[in-house]
N, C-alpha and C positions, 0 to 999 in steps of 0.2 A: 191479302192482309197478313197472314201468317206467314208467308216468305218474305214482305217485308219487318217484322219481328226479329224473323231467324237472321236475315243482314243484320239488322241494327243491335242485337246477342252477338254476334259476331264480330262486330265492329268495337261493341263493347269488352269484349274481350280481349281481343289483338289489342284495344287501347292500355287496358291495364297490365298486360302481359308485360309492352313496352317502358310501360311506367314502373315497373318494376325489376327490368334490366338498367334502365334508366339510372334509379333509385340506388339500386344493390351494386352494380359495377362498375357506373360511371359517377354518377351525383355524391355518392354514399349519404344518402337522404336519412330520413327516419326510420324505413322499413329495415334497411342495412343497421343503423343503430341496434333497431330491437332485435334482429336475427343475434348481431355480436354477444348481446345482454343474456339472449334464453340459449343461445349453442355453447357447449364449453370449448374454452380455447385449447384448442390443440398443443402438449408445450413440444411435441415431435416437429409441428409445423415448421416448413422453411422460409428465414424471413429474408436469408441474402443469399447468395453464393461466391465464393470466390475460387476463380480456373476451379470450377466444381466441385469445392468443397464446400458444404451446407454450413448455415451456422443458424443453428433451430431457437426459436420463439421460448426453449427452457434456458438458451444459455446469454439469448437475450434479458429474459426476466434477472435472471441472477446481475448479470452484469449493469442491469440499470438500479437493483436492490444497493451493489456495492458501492455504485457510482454516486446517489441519495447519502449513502452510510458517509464518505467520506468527509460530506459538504453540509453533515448534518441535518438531513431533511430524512421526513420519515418517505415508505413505501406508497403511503397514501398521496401522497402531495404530489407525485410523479406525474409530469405533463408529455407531451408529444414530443419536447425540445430536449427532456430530459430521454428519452428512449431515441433518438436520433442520437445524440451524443453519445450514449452507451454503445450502438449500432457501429458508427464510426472508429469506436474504438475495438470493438471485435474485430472489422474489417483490417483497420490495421495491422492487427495484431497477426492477423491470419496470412497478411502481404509479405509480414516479418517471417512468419515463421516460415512459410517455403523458400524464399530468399534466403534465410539461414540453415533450411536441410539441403538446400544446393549446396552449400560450405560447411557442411559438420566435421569434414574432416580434418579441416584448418580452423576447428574450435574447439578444441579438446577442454573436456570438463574433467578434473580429479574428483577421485572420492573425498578427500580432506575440502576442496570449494563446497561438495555439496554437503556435506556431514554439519559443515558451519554452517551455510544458510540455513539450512533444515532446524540446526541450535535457534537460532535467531530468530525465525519464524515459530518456533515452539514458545520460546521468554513470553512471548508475546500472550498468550491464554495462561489463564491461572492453576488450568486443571487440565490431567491428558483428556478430562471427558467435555471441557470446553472445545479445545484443540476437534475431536472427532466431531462435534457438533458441528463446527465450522466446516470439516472437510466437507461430512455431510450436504450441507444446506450449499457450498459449491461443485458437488458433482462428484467430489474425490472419494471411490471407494475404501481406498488402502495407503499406508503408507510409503509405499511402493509404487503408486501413483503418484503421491506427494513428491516423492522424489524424482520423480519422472516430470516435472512438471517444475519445480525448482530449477533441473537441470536443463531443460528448456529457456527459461527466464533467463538463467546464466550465461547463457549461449549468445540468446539475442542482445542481450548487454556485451559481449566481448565484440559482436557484427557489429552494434551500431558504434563503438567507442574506437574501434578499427578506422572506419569510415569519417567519424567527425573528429578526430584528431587533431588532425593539421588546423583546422577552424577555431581550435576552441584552447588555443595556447594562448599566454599572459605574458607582455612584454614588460620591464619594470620600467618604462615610462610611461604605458600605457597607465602602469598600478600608481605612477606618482602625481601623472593627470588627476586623476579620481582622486586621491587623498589630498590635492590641493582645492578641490571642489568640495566633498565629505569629510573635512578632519573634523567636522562637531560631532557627526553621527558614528565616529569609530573607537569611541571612550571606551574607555576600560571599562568593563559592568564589574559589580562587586563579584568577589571570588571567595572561596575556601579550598584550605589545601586537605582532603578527607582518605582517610583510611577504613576498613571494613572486612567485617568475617561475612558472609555470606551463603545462605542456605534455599535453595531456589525450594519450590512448595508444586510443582507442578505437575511430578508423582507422587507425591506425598502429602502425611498429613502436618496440615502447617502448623498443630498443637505440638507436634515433636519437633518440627523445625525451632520453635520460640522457646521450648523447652533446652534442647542444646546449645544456643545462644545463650541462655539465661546463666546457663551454667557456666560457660565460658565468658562470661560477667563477671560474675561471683570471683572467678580466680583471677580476674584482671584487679579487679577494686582490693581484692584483699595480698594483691603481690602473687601471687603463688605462679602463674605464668605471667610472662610479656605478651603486647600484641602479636608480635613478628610472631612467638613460637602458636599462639592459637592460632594463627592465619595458616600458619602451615598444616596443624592437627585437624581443625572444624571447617574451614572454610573451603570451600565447592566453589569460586569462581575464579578457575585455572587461571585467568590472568594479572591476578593479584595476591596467589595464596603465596606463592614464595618468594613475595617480596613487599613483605609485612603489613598485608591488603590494600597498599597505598593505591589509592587511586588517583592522586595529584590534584594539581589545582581543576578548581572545577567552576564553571558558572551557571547559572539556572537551566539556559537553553539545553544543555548537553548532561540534562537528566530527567529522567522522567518526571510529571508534573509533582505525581504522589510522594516520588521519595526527595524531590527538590525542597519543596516546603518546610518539610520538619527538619532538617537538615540544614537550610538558612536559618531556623531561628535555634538552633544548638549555642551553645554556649561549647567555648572550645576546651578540651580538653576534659570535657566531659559524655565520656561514651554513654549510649544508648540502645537498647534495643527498637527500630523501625520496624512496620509493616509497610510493604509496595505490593505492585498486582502480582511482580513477578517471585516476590518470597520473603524473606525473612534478614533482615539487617541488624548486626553490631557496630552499631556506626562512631565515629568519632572525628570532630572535626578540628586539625590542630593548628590552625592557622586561618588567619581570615585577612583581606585587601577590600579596603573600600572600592567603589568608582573612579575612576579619574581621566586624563586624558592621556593621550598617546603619543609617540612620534612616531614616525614614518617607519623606520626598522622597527617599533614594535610592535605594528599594527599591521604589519608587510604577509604574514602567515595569513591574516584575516582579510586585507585585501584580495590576494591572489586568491583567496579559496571565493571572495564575494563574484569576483568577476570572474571567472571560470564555471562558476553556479550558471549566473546569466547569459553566457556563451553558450554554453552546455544546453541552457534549455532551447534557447532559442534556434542554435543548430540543428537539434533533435526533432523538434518542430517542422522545421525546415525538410529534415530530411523524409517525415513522414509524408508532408505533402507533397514532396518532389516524387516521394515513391506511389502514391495513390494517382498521380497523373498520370505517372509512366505507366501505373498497370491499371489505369481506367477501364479499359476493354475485357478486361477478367472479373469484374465486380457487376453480380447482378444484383439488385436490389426488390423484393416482392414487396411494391409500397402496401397494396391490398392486406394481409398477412401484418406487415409492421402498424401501420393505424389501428 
């Protein structure tokens, strides 16, 4: 009686053993669920590989965090489809970039390309302690990483734009097809022609930015200086100071949302002091175009840039997945680890 116990202890054991590899690394049942819930996630964990570089479970989290940011969804709402997507885009990225240190040396980056991107990705935070925050929370300890990592990006936009070239040119019959088919949807949007002093606020404090604006008011409205000469004295945005802040005809699209708005509803020729994210504006709007429609030469700048958008993308497209087939056999993926 007691050896038959000790089998059937035994049997019962090997059963649940089994049920438990079962569970944990085939099924991923319930017991796998709870293990995931009470172990912490590892963010050192590797979740892919490519020709054996890792790409770890921290730089997945982040990249599925930006990926949410873009499409407007919070961190919480992230589903499986949303971390396979982000996944895919690491991999990507990762195919691009050894494909582009094979050719670094037929991709020369200057310091002036990177100095501007580095500008333009700065505009973007209101503060240098937003800006760090950001580096922060992606990975980047220094500015000097920052640029190391712009100039990266740079790179692989000059490889892929190399390559889709010939694909993604505009014939003007192709451009006169399309505007025979789109001449309702290529209207003129309403315009204004706007000038501006400008004082970016993103080392500074923005109470002295609107303070020397203010003042540079004062001498405009009471004659004492012209626009042209304050734009040269006050204003900070090199591509407009020395030639009397014009910034030309402009339409909504091709301004930021904040400083779009107060600036359609100006009355012209009556300057202003504006706040935007990115600083401090003298603004003045001296000319305004309603809506209307177009003809083919006037609309021919916007065509061509419409259809070369859509080429572009879809070449690009194209060229990622022709590249992830070719280098299939280099990409390992640890589903276990990603779920």
């Amino acid at each position: 009686m007691i050896r038959f116990f000790k089998k059937l202890l035994s049997a019962a054991i090997l059963a649940a053993a089994l049920y438990l590899i079962g569970d944990v690394l085939i099924f991923r049942g319930p017991v796998q669920r709870w293990l995931s819930s009470v172990i912490p996630r590892d963010p050192k964990a590797v979740v892919a590989t490519v020709s054996g570089h890792p790409i770890l479970r921290s730089q997945l989290d982040r990249a599925t965090a930006a990926r949410l940011w873009r499409v407007g969804k919070s961190p919480a709402s992230q589903t499986p489809t949303d971390r396979a997507a982000a996944l895919d885009e690491l991999i990507d990225h990762e195919l691009l970039r050894l494909q582009v240190s094979a050719d670094a040396a037929q991709l020369p980056v200057s310091d002036s390309e990177i100095n501007e991107r580095l500008r333009r990705f700065s505009k973007r935070f209101e503060s240098q302690e937003a800006l760090e925050t950001a580096m922060q929370s992606q990975g980047v300890a220094a500015t000097k990483d920052l640029r190391e990592r712009l100039t990266a990006q740079i790179r692989q936009e000059k490889f892929i734009a190399q390559r889709i070239a010939p694909a993604v040119q505009v014939s003007d019959a192709e451009a006169r097809q399309w505007f025979a088919v789109n001449s309702q949807s290529v209207s003129q949007p309403e315009r204004i022609e706007v000038r501006q002093l400008f004082i970016p606020t993103l080392d500074r404090s923005p109470e002295a930015a609107k303070d020397k604006l203010a003042v540079a008011l004062a001498s405009l409205k009471s004659q004492q200086k012209d626009f042209a000469a304050l734009a040269r004295e006050v204003s900070e945005d090199p591509a407009t100071k020395d030639n009397g802040g014009k910034l030309g005809w402009m339409t909504r699209d091709r301004l930021p949302a904040d400083l779009a708005s107060p600036l359609f509803a100006m009355e012209p020729n009556r300057p202003q002091l504006i706040r935007s994210h990115l600083g401090w504006h003298l603004a003045e709007v001296t000319a305004r175009q309603p809506a209307g429609p177009q003809t083919y030469e006037q609309a021919k700048p916007e065509i061509f840039t419409a259809i070369d958008a859509i080429k572009r993308h879809q070449t690009v497209a194209d060229f990622r997945k022709n590249l992830r087939q070719s280098e299939a056999s280099r990409i390992k993926i640890v589903h276990r680890i990603l779920d």
